[in-house]
VMD Tcl script that draws the C-alpha trace (Angstrom):
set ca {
  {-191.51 105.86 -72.56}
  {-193.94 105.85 -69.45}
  {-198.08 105.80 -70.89}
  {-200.73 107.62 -68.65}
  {-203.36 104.68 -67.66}
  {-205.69 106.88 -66.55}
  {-206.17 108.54 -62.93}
  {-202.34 110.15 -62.78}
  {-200.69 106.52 -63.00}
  {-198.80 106.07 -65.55}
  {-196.61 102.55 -67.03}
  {-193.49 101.71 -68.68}
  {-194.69 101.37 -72.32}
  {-191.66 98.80 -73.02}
  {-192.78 96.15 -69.92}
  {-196.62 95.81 -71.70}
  {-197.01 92.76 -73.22}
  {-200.54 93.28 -74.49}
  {-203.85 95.55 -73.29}
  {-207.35 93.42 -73.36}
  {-210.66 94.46 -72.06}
  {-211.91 93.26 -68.90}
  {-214.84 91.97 -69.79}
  {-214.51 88.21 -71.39}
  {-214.41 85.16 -68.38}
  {-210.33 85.04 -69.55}
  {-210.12 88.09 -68.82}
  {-211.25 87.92 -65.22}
  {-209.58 84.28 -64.60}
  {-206.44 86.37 -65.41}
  {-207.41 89.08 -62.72}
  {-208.14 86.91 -60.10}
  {-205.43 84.50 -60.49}
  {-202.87 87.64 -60.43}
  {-204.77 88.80 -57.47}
  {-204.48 85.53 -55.53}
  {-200.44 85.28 -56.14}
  {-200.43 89.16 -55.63}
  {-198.93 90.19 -58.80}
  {-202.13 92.36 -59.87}
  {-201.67 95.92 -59.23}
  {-205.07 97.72 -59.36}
  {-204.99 101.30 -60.75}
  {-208.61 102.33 -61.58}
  {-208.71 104.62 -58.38}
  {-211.86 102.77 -57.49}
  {-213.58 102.79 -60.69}
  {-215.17 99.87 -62.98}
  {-212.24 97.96 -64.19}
  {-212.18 98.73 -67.80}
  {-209.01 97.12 -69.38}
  {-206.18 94.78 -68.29}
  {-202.73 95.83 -69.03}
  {-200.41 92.30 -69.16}
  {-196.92 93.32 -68.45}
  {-193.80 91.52 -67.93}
  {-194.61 89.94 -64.38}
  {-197.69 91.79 -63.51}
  {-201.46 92.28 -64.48}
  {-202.35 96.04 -64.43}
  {-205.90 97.20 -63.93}
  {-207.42 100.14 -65.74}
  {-210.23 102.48 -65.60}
  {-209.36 103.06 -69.04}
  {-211.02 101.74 -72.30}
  {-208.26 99.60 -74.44}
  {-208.52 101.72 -77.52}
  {-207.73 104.82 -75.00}
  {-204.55 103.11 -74.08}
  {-203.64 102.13 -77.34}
  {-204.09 105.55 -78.78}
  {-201.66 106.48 -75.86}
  {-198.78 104.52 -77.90}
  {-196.50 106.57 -80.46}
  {-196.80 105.95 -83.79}
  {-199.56 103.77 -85.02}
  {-201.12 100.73 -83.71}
  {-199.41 97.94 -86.03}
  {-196.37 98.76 -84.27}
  {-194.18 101.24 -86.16}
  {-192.22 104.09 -84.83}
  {-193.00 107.67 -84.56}
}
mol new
graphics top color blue
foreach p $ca { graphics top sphere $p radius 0.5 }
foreach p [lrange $ca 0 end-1] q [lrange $ca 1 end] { graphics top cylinder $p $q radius 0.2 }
display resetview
């Protein structure tokens, strides 16, 4: 099932790993070292990064809040099924 991260992009809701905000020093040692070996693909069409989606080989960044993208999943957010 593909999610909408905001801004008409949209991700494979099976590669995510996990969806953190942006804002702790982890957070941003995460961006930057994806950044450096190029495996950070930057989706917030220019805006304030938000959220960072960790998927299977890549760091995606948001313009999207965490709880937005959550809410995004089906079913409810301790993991069961529609």
């Amino acid at each position: 099932m593909l999610i909408n991260i905001g801004y008409g992009n949209v991700v494979n809701s099976d590669k995510i790993v996990t969806v953190i905000s942006s804002d702790s020093a982890p957070a941003r040692r995460l961006i930057q070292g994806a950044k450096d070996k190029g495996t950070a693909i930057d989706a917030t069409q220019g805006r304030k990064t938000k959220s960072v989606i960790v998927a299977e080989g890549y760091i995606i960044l948001s313009a999207l809040l965490p709880d937005t993208i959550a809410d995004r999943f089906p079913g409810d957010r301790m993991g069961e099924e529609a």
